[in-house]
MARGUKE-303406 format. One record per atom (N, C-alpha, C, O): residue in three letters; atom name; x, y, z. Coordinates in nm, 2 decimals. Each point is the difference from the previous one (the first is absolute). Layout:
# residues N
{residu ALA, atome CA, c1 X, c2 Y, c3 Z}
...
***
This chain:
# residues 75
{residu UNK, atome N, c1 1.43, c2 1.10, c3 6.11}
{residu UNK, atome CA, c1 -0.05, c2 -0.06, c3 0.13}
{residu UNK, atome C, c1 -0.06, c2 0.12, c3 0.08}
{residu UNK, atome O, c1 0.03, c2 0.11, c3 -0.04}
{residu UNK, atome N, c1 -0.09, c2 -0.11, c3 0.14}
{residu UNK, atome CA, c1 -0.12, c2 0.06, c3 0.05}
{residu UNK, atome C, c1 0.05, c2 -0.01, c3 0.13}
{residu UNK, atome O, c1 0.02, c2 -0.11, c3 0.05}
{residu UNK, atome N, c1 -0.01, c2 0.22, c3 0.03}
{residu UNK, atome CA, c1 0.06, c2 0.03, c3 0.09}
{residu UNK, atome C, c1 -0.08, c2 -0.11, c3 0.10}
{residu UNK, atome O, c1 0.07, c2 -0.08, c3 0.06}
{residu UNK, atome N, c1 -0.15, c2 0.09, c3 -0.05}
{residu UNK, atome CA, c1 -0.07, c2 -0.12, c3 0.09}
{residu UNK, atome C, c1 0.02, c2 -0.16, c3 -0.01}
{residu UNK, atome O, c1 -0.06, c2 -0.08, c3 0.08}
{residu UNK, atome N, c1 0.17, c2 0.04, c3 -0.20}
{residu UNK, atome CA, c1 0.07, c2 -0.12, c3 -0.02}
{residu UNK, atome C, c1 0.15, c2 -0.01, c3 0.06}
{residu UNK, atome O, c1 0.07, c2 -0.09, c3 0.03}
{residu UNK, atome N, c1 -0.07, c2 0.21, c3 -0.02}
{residu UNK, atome CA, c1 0.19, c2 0.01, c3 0.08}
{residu UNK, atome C, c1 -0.04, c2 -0.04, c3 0.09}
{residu UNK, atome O, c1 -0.12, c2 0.02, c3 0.04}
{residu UNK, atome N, c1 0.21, c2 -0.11, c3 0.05}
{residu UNK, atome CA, c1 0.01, c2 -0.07, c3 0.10}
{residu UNK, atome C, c1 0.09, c2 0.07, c3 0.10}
{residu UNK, atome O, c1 0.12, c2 0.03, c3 -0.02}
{residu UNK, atome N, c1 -0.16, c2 -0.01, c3 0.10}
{residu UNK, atome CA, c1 0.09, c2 0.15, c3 0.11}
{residu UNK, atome C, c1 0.06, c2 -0.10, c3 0.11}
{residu UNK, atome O, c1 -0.08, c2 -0.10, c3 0.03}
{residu UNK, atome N, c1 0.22, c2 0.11, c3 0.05}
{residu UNK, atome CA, c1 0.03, c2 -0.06, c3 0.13}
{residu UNK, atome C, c1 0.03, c2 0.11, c3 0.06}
{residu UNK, atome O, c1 0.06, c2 0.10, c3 -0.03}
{residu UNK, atome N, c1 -0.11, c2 -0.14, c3 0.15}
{residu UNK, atome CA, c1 0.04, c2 0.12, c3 0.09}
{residu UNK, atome C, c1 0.13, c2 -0.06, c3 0.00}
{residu UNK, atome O, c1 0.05, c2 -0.10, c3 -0.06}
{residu UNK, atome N, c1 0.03, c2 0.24, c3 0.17}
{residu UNK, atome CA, c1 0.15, c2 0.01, c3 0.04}
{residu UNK, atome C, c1 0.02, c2 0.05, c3 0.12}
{residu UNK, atome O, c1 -0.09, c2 0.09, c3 0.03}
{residu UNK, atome N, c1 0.17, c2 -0.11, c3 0.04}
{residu UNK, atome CA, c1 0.06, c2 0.08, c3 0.14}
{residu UNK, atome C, c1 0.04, c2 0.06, c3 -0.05}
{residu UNK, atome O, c1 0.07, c2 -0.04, c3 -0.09}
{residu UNK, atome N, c1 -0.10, c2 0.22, c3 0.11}
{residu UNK, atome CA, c1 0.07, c2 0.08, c3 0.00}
{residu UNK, atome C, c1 -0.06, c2 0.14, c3 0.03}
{residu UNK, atome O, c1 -0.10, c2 0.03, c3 -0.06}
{residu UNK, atome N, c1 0.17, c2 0.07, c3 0.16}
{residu UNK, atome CA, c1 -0.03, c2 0.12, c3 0.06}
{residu UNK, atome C, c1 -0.17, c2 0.09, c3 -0.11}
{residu UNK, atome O, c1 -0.11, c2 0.05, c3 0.03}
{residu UNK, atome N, c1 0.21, c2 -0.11, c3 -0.19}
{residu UNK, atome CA, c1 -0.11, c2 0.15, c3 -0.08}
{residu UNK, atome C, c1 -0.10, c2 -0.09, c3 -0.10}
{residu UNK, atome O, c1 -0.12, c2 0.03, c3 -0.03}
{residu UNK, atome N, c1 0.21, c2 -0.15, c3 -0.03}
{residu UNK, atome CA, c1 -0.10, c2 -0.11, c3 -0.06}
{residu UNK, atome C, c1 -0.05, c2 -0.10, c3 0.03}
{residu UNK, atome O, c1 0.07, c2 -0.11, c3 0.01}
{residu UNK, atome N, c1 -0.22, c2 0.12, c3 0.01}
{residu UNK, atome CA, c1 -0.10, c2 -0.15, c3 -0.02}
{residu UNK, atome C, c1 0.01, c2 -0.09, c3 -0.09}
{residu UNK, atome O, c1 0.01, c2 -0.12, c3 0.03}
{residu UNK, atome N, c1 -0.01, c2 0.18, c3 -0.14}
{residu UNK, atome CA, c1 -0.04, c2 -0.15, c3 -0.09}
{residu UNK, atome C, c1 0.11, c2 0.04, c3 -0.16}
{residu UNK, atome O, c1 0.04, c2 0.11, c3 -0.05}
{residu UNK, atome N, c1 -0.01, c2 -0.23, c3 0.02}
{residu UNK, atome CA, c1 0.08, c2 0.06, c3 -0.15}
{residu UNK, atome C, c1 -0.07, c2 -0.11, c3 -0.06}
{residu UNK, atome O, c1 -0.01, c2 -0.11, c3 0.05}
{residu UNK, atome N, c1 -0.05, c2 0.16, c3 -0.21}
{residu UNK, atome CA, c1 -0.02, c2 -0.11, c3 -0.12}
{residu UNK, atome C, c1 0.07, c2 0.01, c3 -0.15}
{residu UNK, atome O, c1 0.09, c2 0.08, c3 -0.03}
{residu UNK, atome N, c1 -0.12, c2 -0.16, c3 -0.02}
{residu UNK, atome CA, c1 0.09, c2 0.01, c3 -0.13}
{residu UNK, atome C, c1 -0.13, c2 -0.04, c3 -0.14}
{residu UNK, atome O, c1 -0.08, c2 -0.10, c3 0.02}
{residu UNK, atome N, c1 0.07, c2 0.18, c3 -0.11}
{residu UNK, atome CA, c1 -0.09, c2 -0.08, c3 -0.16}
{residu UNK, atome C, c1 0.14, c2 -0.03, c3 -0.08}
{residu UNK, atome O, c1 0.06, c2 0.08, c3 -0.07}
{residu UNK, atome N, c1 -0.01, c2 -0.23, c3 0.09}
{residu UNK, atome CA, c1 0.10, c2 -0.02, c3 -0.08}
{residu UNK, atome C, c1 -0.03, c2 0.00, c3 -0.15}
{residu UNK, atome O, c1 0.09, c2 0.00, c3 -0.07}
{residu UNK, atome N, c1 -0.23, c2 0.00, c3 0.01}
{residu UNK, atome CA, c1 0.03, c2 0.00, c3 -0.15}
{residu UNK, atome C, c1 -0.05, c2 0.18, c3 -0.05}
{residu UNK, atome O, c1 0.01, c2 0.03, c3 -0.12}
{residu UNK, atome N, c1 -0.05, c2 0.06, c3 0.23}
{residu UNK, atome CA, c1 0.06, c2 0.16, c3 -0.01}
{residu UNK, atome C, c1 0.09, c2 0.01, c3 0.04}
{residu UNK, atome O, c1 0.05, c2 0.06, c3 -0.09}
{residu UNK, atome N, c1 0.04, c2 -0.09, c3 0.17}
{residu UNK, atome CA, c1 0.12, c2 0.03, c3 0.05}
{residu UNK, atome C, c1 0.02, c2 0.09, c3 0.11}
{residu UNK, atome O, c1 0.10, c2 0.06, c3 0.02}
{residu UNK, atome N, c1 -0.24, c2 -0.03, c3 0.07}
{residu UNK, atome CA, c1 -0.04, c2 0.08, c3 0.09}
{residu UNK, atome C, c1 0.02, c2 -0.04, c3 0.15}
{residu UNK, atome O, c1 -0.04, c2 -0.08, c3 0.07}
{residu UNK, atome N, c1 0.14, c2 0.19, c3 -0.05}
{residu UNK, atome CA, c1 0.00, c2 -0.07, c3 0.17}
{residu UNK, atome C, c1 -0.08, c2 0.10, c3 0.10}
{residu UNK, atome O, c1 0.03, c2 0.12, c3 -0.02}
{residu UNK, atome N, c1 -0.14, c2 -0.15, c3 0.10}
{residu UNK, atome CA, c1 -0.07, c2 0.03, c3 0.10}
{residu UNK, atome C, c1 0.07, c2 0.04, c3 0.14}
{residu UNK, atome O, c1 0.07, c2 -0.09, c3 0.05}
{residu UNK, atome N, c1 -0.08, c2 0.20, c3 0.01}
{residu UNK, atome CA, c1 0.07, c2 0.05, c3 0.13}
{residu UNK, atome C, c1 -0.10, c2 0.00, c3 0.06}
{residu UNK, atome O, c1 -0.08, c2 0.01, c3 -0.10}
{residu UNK, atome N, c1 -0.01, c2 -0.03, c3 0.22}
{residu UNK, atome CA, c1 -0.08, c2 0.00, c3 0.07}
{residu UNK, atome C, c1 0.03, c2 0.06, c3 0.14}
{residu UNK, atome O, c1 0.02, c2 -0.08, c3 0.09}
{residu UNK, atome N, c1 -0.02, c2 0.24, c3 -0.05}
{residu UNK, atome CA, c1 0.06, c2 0.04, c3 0.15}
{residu UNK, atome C, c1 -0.10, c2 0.00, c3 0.13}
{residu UNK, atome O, c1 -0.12, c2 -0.01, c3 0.00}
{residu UNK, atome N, c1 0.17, c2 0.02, c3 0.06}
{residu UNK, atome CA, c1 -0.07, c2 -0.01, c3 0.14}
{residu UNK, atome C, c1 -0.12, c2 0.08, c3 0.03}
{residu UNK, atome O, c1 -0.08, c2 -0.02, c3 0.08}
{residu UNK, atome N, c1 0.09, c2 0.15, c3 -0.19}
{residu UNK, atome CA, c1 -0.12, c2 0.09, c3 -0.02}
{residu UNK, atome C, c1 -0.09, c2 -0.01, c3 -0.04}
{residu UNK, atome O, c1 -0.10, c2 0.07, c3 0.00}
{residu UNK, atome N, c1 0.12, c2 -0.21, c3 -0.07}
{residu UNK, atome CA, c1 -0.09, c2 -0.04, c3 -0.14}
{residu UNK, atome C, c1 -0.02, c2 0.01, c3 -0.13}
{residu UNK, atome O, c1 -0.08, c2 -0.04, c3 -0.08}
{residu UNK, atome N, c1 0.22, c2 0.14, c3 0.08}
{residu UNK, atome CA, c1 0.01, c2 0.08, c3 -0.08}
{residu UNK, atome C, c1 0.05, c2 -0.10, c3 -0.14}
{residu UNK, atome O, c1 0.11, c2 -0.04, c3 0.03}
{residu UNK, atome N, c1 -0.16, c2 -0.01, c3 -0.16}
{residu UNK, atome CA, c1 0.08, c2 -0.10, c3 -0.07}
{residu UNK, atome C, c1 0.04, c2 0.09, c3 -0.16}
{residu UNK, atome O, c1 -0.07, c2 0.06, c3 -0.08}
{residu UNK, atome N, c1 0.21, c2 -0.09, c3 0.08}
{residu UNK, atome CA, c1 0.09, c2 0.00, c3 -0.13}
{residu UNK, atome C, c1 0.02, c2 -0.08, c3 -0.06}
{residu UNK, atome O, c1 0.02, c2 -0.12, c3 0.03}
{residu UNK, atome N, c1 -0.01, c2 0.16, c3 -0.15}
{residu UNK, atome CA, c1 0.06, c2 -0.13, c3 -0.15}
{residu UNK, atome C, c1 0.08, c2 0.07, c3 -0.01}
{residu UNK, atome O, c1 -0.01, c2 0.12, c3 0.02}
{residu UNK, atome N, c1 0.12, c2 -0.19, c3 -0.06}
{residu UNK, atome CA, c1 0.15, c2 0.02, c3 -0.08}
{residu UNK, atome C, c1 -0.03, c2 -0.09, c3 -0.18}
{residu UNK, atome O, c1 -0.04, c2 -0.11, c3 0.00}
{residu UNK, atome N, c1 0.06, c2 0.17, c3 -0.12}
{residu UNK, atome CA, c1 0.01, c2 -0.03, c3 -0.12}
{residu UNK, atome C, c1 0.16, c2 -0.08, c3 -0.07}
{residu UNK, atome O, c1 0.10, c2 0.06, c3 0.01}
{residu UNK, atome N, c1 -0.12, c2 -0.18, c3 -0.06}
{residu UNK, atome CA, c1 0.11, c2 -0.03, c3 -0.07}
{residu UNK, atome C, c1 0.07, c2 -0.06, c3 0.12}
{residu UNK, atome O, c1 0.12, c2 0.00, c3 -0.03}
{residu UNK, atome N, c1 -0.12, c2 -0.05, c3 0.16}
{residu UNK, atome CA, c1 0.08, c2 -0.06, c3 0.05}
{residu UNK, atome C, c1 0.02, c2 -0.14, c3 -0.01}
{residu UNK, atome O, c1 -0.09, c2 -0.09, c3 -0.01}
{residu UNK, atome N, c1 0.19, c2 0.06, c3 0.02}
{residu UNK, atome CA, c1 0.03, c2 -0.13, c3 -0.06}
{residu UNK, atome C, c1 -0.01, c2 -0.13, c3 0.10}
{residu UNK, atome O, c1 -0.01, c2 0.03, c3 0.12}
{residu UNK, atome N, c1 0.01, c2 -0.14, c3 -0.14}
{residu UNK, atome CA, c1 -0.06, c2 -0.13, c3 0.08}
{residu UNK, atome C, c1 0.13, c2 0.01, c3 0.11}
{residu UNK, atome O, c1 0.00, c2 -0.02, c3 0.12}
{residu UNK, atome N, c1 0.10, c2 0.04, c3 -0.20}
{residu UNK, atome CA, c1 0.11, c2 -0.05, c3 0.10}
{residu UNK, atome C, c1 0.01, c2 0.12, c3 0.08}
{residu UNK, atome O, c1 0.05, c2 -0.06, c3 0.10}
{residu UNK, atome N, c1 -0.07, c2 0.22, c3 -0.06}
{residu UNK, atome CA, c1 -0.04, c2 0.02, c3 0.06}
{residu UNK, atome C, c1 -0.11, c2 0.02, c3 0.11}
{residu UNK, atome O, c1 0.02, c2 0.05, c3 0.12}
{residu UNK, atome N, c1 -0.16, c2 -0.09, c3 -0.16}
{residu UNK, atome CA, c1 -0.11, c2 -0.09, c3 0.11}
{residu UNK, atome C, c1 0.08, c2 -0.12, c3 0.05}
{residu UNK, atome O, c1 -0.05, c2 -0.05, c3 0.10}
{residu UNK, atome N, c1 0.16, c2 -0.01, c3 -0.16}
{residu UNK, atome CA, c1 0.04, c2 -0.10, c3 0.09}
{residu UNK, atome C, c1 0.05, c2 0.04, c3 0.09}
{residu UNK, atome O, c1 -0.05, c2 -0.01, c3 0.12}
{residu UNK, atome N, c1 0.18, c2 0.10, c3 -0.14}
{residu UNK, atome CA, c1 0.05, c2 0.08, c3 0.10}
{residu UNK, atome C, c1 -0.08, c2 0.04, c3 0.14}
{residu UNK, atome O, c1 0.00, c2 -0.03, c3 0.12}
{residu UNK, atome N, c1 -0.07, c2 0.11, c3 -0.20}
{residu UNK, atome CA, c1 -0.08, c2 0.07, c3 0.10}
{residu UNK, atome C, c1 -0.09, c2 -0.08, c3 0.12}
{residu UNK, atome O, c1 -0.03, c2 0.03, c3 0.11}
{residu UNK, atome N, c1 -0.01, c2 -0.14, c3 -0.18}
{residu UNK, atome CA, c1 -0.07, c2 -0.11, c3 0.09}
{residu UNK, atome C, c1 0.07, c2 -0.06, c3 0.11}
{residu UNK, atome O, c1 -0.06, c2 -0.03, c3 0.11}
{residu UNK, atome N, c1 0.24, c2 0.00, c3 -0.13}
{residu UNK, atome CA, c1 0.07, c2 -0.04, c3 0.11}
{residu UNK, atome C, c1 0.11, c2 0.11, c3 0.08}
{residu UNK, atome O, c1 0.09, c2 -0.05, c3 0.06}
{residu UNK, atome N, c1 -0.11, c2 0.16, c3 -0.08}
{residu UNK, atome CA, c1 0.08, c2 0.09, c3 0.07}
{residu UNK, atome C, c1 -0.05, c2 0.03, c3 0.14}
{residu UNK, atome O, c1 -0.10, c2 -0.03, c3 0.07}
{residu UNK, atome N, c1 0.21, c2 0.11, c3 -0.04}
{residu UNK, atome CA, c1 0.02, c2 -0.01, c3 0.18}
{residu UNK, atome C, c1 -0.12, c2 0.12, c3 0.05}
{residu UNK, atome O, c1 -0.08, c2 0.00, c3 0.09}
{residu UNK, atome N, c1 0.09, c2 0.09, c3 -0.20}
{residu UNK, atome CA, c1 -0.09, c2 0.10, c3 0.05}
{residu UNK, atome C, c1 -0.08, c2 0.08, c3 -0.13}
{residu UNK, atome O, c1 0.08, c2 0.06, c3 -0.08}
{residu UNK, atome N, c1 -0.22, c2 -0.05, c3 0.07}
{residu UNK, atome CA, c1 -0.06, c2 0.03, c3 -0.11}
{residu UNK, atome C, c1 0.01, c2 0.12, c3 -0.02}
{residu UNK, atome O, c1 0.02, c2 0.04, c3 -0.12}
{residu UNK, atome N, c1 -0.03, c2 0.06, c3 0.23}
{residu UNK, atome CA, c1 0.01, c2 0.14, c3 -0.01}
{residu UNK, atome C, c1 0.13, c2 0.06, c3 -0.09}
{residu UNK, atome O, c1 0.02, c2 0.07, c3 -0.09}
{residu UNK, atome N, c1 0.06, c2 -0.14, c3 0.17}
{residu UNK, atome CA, c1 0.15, c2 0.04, c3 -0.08}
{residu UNK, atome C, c1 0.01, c2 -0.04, c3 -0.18}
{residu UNK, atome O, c1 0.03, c2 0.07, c3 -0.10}
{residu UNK, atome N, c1 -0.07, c2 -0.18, c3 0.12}
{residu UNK, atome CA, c1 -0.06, c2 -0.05, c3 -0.18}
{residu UNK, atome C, c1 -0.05, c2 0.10, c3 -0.04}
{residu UNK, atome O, c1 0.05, c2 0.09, c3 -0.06}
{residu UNK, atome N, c1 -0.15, c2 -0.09, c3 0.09}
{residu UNK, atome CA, c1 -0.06, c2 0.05, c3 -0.08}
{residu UNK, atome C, c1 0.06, c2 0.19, c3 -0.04}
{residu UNK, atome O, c1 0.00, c2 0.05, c3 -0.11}
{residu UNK, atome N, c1 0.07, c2 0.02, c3 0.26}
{residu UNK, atome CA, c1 0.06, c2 0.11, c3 -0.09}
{residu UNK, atome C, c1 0.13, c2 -0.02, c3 -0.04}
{residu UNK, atome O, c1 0.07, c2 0.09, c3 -0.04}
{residu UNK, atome N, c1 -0.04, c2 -0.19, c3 0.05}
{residu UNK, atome CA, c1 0.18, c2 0.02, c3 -0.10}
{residu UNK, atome C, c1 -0.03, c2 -0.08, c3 -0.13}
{residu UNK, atome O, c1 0.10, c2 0.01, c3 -0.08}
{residu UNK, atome N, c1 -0.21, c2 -0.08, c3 0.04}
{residu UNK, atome CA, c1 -0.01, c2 -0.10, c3 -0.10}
{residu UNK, atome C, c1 -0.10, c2 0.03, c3 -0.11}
{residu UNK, atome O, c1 0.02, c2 -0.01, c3 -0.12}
{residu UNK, atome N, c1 -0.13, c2 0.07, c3 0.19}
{residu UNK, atome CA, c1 -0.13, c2 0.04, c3 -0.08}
{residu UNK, atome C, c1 -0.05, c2 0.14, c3 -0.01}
{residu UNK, atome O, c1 -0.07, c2 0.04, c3 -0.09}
{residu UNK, atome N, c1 0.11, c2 0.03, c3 0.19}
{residu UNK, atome CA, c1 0.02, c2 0.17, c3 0.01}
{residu UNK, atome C, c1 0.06, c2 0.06, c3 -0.12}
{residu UNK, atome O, c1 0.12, c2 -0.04, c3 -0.01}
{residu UNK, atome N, c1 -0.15, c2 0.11, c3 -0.06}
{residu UNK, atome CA, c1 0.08, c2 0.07, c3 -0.15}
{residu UNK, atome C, c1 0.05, c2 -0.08, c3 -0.08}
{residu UNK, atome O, c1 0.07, c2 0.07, c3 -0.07}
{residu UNK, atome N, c1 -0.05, c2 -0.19, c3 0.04}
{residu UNK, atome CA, c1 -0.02, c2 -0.13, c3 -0.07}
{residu UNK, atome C, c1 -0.09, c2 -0.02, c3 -0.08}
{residu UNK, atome O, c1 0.02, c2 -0.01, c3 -0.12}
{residu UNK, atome N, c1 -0.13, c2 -0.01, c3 0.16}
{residu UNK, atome CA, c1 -0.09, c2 -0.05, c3 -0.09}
{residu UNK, atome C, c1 -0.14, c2 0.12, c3 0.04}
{residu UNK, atome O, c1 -0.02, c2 0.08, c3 0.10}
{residu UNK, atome N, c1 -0.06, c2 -0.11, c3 -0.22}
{residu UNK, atome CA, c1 -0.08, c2 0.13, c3 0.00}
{residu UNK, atome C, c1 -0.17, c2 -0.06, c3 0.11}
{residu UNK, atome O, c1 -0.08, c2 -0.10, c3 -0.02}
{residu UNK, atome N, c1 0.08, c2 0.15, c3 0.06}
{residu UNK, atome CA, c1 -0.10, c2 -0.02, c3 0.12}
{residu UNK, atome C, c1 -0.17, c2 0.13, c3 0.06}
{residu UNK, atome O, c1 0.00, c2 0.12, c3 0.00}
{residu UNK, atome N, c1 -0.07, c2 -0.19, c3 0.03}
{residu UNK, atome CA, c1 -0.09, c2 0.08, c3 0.02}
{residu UNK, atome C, c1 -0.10, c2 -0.05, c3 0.12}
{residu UNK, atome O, c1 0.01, c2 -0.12, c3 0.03}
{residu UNK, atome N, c1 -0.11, c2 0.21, c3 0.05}
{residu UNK, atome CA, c1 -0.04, c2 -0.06, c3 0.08}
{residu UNK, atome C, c1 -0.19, c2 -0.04, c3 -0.05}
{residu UNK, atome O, c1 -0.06, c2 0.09, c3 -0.06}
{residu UNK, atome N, c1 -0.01, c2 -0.22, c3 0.10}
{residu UNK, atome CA, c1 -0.07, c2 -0.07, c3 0.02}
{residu UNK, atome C, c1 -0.11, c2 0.09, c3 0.02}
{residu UNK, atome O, c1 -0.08, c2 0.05, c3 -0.07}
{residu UNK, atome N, c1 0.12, c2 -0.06, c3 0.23}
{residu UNK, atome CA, c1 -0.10, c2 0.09, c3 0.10}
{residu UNK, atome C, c1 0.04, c2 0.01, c3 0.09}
{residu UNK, atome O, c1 -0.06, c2 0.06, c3 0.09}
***
């Protein structure tokens, strides 16, 4: 899938705009307030589930997806 098919929601929160998921890559999308956008590799559905109803994305994202899973940035 083609990054322009991921479907992004924004989020309240201090450092992230927007998070997406390519569930048949298994790619989850970080989107920060900079604009700055990351993929995470190999993450699993039940974690984008997680991540979609938690209290705070920032904290997700570094205790869950920080040195976990292999990641790189967009742009």
């Amino acid at each position: 899938m083609a990054l322009e098919e991921v479907t992004f929601y924004p989020v309240e929160s201090s450092n992230v705009s927007e998070i997406g998921y390519d569930v048949n890559e298994m790619v989850l999308y970080v989107k920060f307030n900079n604009e700055a956008l990351y993929y995470y590799e190999s993450v699993p559905p039940e974690v984008w589930e997680q991540m979609r109803y938690t209290e705070s994305i920032g904290k997700f994202v570094h205790t869950n997806l920080k040195g976990i899973y292999p990641y790189g940035r967009v742009y």
